[in-house]
Backbone as CSV, one residue per row, in Angstrom:
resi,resn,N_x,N_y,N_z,CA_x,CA_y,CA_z,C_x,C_y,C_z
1,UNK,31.360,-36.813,19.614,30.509,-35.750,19.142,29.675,-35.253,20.308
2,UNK,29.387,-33.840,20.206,29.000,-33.371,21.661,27.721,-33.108,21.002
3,UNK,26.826,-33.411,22.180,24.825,-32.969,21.504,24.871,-32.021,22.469
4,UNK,24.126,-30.881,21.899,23.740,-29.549,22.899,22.891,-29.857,23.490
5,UNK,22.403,-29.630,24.956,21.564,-29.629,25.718,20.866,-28.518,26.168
6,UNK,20.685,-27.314,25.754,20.367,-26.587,25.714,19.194,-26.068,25.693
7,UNK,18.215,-25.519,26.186,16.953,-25.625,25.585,16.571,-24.151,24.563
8,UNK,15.777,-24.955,24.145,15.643,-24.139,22.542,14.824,-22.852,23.000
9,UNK,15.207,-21.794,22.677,14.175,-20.435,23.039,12.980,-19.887,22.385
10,UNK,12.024,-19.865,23.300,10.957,-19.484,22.122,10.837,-17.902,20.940
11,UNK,10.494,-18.492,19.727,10.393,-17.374,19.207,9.917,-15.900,19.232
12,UNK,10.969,-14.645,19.722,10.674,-13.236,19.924,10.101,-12.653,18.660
13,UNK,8.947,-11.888,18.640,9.247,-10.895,17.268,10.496,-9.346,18.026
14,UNK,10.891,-9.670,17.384,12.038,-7.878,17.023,12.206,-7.369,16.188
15,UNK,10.778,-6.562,15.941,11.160,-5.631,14.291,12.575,-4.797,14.620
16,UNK,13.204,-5.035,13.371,14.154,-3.901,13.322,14.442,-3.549,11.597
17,UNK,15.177,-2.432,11.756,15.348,-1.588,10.284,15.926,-2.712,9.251
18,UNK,15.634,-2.952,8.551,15.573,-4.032,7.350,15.653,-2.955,6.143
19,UNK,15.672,-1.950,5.600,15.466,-1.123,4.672,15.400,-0.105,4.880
20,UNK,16.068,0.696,4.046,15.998,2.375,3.665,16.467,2.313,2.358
21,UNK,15.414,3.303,1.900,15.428,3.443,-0.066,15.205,4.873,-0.437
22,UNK,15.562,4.937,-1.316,14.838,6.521,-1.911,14.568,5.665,-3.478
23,UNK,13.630,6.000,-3.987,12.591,5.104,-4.951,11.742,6.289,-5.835
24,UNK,11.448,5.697,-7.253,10.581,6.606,-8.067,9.400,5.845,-7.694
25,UNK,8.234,6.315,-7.638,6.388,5.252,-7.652,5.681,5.762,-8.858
26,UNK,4.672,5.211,-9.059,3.762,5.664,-10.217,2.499,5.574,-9.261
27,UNK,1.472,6.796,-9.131,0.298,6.371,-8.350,-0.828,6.869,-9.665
28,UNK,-1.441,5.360,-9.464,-2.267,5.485,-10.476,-4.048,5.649,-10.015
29,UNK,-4.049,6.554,-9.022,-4.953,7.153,-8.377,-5.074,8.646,-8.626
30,UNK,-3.744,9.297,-8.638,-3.324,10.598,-9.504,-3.029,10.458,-10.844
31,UNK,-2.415,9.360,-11.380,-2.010,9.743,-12.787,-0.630,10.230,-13.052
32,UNK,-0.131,10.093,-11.593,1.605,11.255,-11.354,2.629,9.789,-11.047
33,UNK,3.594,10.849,-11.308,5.166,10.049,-10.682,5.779,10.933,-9.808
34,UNK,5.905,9.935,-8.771,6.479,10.496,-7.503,7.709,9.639,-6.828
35,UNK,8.668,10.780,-6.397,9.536,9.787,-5.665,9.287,10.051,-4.245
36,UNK,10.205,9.272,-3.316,10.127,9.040,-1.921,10.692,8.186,-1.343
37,UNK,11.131,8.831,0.071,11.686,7.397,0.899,11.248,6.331,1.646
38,UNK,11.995,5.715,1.734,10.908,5.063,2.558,11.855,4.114,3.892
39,UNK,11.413,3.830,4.444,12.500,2.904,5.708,10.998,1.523,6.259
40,UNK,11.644,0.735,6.173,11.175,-0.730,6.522,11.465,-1.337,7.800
41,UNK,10.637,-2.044,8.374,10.794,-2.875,10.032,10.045,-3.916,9.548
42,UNK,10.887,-4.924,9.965,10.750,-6.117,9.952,11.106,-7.289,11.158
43,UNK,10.002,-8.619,11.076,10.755,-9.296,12.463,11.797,-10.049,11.168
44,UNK,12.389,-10.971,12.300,13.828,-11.821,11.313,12.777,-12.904,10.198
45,UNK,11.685,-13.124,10.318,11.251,-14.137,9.393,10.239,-13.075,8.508
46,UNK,10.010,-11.794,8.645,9.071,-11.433,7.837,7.694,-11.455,7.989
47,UNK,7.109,-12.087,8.761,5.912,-12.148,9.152,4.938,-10.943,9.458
48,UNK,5.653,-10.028,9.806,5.631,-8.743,10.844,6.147,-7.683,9.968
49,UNK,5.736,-6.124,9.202,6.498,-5.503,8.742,5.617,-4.347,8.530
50,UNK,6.552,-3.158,8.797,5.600,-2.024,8.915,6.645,-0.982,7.811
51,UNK,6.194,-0.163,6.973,6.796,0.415,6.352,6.423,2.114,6.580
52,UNK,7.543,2.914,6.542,6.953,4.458,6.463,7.707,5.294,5.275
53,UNK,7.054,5.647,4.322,6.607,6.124,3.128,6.807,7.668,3.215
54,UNK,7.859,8.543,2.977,7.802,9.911,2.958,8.146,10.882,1.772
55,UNK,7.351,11.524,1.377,8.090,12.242,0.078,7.352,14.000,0.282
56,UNK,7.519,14.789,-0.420,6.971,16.291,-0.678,7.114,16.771,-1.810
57,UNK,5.864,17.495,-2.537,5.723,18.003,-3.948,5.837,19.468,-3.381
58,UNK,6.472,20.111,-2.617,6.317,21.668,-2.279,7.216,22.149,-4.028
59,UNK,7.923,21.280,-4.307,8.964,22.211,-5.825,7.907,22.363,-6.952
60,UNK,6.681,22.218,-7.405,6.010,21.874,-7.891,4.811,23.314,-7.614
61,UNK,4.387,23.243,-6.141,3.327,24.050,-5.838,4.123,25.494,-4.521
62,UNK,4.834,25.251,-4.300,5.838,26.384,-3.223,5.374,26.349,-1.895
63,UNK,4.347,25.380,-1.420,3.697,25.362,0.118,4.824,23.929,0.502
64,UNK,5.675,24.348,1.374,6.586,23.193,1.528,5.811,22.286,2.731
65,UNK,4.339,23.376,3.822,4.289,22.273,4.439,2.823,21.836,4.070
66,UNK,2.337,21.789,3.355,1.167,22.027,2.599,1.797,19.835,1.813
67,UNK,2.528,20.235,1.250,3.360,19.170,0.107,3.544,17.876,0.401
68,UNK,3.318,17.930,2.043,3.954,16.404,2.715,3.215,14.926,2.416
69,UNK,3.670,14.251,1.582,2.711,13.060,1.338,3.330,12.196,2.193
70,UNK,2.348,11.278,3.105,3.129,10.209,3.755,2.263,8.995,3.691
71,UNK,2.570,7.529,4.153,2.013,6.142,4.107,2.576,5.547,5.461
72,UNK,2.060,4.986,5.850,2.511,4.378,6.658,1.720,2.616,7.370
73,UNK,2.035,1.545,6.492,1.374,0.165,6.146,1.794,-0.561,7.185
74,UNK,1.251,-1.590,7.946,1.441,-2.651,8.265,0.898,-3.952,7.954
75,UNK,1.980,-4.967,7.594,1.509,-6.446,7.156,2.224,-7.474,8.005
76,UNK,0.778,-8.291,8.611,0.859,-9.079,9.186,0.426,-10.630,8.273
77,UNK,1.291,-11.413,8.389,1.189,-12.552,8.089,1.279,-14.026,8.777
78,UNK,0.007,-14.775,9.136,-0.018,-15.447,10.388,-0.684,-16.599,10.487
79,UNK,-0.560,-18.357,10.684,-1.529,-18.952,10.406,-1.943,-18.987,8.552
80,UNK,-1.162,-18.783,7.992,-1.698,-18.299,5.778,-2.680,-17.246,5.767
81,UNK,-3.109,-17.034,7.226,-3.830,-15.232,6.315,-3.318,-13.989,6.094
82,UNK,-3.481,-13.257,6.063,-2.803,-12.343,5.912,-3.872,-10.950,6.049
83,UNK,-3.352,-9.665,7.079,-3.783,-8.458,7.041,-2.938,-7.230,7.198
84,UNK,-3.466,-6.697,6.510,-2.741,-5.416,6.255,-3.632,-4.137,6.922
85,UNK,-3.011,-2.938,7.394,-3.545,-1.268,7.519,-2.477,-0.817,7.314
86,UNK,-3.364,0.692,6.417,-2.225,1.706,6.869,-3.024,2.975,6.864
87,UNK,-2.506,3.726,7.175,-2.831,5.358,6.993,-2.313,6.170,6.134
88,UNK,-2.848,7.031,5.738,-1.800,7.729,4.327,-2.410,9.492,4.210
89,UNK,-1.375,10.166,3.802,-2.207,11.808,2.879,-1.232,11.901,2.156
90,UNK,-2.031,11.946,0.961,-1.479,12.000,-0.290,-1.675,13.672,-1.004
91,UNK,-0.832,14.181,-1.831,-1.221,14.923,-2.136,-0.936,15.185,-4.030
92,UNK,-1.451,15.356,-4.432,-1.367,15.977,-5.960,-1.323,17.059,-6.234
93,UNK,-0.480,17.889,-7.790,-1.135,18.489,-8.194,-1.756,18.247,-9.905
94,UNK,-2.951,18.989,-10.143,-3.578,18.676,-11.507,-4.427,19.770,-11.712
95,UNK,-4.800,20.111,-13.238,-5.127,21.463,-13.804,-5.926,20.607,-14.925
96,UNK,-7.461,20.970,-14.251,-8.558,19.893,-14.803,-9.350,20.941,-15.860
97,UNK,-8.794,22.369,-15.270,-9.675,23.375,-16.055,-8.848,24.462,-16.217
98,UNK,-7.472,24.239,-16.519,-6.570,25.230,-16.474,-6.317,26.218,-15.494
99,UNK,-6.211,25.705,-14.238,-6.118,26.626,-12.793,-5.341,25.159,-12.306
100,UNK,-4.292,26.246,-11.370,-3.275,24.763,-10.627,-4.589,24.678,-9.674
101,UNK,-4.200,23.450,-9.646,-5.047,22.613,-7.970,-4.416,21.811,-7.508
102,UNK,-4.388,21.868,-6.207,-3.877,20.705,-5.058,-4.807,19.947,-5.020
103,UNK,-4.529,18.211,-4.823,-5.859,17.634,-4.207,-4.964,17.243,-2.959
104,UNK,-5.944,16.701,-1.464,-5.154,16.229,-0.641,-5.863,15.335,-0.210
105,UNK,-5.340,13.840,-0.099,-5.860,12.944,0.241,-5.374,12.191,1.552
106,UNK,-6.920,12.354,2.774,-6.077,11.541,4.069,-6.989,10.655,4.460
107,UNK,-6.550,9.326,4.784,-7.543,8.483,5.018,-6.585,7.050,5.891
108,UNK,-7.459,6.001,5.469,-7.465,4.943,6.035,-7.789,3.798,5.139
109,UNK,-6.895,2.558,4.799,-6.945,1.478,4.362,-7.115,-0.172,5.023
110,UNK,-7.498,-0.674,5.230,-7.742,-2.375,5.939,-8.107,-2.895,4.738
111,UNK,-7.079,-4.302,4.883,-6.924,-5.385,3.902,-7.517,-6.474,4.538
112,UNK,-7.734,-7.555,4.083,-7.321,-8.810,4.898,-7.575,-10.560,3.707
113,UNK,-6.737,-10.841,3.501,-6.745,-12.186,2.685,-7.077,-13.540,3.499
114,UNK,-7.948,-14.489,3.284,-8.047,-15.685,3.760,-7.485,-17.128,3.040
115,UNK,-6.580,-17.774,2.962,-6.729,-19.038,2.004,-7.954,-19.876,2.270
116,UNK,-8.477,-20.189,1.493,-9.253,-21.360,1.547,-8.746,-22.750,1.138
117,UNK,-7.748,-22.625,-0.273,-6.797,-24.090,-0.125,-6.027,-23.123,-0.925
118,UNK,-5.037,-23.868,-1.832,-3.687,-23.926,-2.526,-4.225,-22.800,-3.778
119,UNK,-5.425,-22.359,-4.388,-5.505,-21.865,-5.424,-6.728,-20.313,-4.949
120,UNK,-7.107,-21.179,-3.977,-8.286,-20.186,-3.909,-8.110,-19.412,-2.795
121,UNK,-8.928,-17.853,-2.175,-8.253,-17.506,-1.370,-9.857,-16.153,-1.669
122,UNK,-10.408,-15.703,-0.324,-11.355,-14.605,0.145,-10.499,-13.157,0.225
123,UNK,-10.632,-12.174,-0.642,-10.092,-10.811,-0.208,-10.947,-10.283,0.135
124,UNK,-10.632,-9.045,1.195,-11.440,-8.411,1.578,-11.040,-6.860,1.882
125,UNK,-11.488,-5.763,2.035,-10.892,-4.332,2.088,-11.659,-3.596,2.103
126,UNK,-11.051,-2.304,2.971,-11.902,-0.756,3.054,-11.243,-0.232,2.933
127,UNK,-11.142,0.939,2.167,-10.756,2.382,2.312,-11.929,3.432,2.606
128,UNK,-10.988,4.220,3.392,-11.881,5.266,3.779,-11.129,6.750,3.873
129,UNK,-11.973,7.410,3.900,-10.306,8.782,3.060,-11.545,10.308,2.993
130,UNK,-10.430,11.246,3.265,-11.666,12.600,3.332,-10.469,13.317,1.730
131,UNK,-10.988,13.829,0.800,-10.407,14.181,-0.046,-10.757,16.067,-0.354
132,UNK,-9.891,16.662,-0.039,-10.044,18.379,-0.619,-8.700,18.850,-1.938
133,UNK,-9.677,19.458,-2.609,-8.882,20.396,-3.478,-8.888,21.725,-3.154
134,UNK,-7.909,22.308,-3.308,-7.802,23.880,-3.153,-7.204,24.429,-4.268
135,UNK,-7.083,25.554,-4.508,-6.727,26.411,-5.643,-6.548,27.662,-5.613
136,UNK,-5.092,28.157,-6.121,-4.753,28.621,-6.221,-5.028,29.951,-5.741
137,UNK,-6.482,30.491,-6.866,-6.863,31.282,-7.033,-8.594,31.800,-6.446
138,UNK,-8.583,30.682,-6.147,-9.987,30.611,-5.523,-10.555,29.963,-3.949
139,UNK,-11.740,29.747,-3.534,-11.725,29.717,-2.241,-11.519,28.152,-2.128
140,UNK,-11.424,27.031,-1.108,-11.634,25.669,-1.062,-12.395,25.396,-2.145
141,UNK,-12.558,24.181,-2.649,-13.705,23.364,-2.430,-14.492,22.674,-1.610
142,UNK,-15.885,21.964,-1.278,-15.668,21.218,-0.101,-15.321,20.038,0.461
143,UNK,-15.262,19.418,1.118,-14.482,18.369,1.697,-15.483,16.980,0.851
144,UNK,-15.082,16.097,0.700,-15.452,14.715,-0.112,-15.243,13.470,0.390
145,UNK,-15.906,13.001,1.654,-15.853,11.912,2.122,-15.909,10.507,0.947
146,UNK,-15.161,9.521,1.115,-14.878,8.567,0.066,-14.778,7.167,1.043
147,UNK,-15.664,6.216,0.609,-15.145,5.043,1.296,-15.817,4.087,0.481
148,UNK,-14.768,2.837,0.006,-14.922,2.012,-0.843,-14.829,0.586,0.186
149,UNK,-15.546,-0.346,-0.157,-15.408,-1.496,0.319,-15.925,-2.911,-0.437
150,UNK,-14.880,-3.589,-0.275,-14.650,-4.675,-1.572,-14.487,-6.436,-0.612
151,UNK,-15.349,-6.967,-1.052,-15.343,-9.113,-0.842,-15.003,-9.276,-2.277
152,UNK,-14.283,-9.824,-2.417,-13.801,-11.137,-3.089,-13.508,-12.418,-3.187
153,UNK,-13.812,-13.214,-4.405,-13.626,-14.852,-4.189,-12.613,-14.685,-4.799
154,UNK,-11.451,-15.003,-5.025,-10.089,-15.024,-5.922,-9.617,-16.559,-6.325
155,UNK,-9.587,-17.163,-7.890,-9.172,-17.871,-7.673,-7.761,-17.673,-8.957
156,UNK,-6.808,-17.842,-8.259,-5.397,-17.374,-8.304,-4.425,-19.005,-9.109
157,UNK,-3.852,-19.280,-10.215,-3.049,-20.314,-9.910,-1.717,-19.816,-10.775
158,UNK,-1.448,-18.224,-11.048,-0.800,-18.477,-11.785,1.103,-18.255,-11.523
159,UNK,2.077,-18.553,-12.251,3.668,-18.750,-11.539,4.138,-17.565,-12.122
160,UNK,4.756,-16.880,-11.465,5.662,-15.638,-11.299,6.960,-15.997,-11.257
161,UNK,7.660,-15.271,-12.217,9.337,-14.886,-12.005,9.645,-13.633,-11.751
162,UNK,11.194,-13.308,-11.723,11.184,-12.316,-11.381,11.171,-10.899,-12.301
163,UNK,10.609,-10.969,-13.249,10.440,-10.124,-14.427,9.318,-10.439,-14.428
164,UNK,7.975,-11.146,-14.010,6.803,-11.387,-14.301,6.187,-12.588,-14.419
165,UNK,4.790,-12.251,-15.004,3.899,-13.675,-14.772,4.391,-14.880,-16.023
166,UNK,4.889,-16.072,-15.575,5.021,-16.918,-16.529,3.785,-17.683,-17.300
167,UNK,2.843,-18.489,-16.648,1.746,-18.672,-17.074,0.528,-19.007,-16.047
168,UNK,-0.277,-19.508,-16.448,-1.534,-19.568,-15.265,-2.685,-18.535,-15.505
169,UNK,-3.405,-18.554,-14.647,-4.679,-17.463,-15.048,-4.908,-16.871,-13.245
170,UNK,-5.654,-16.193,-13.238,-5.936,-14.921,-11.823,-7.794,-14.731,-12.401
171,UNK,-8.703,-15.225,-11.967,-10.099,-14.703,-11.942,-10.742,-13.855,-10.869
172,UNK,-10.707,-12.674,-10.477,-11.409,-12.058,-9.180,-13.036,-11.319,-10.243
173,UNK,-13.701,-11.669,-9.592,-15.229,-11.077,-10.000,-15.361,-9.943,-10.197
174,UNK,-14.616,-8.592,-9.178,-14.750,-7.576,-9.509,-13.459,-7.123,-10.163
175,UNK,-12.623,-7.699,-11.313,-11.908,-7.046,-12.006,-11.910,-8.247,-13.353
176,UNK,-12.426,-9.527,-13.135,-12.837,-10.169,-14.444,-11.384,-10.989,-14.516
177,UNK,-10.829,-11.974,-15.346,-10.001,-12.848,-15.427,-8.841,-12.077,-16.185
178,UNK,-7.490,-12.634,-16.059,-6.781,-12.557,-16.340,-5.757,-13.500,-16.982
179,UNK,-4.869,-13.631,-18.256,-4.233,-15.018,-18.492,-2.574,-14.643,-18.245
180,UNK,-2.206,-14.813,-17.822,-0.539,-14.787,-17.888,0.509,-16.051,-18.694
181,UNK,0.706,-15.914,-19.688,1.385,-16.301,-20.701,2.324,-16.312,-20.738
């Protein structure tokens, strides 16, 4: 029997294309369903992965470059923590007073998760985002700076399949407990 002698190479990251989809979403920030593509980079273990998110509502409102919604996330996973950014402009349309309106949303997201042991775990996050509506028929509105920022204690134990939560419970402070059954 032959033993390799070889020496072992240290681990490269090499994102490469891991995914391309075209996908329906539900954004429940608009209230809409949207589709879009999207294409994925990944290193070979996953650790590393950046996704870019492209779709356009121009069939809807007729400004084709007006329409462009895009995302674009990265998640890093390293040591059990975990952080995420991305950048995004989103766009809608909605008729709050019977006049079409665009809203357009461009901003900025940072995540970042800590474990503390096996159940428990610190979230943390900002968004930050400049939001305008325009219309149709009338002049702008004005611009709406938005920035949310969220700590959390999470304590998490519950088991997932692949259709959903089997049992266990999820408590975060700012959204109150949850039981999965």
């Amino acid at each position: 029997m032959a033993v390799d002698t070889a020496e072992a190479l240290p681990y490269q990251k090499a994102p490469k294309p891991r995914l391309i989809q075209n996908a329906i979403g539900v954004s429940p920030s608009f209230n809409s369903t949207m589709g879009f593509g999207q294409l994925a980079f990944s290193d070979v273990l996953g650790n590393e992965q950046w996704v870019l998110t492209i779709a356009n509502d121009s069939s809807g409102f007729g400004d084709f470059w007006g329409g462009w919604r895009a995302g674009s996330p990265t998640f890093n996973q390293h040591n059990g923590s975990t952080t995420a950014s991305a950048a995004f402009r989103l766009t809608s349309l909605y008729d709050p007073t019977r006049v079409l309106r665009r809203e357009v949303r461009v901003g900025f997201v940072g995540l970042a998760s800590y474990p503390i042991n096996r159940f428990d775990r610190i979230d943390a996050s900002s968004r930050c985002g400049m939001r305008r509506t325009t219309c149709c028929a009338a002049a702008a509105d004005p611009t709406v700076d938005l920035v949310s920022n969220y700590l959390s204690l999470v304590r998490d134990n519950s088991r997932w399949s692949w259709d959903g939560p089997l049992g266990g419970y999820r408590i975060e402070p700012d959204r109150g407990a949850s039981r999965a059954t």
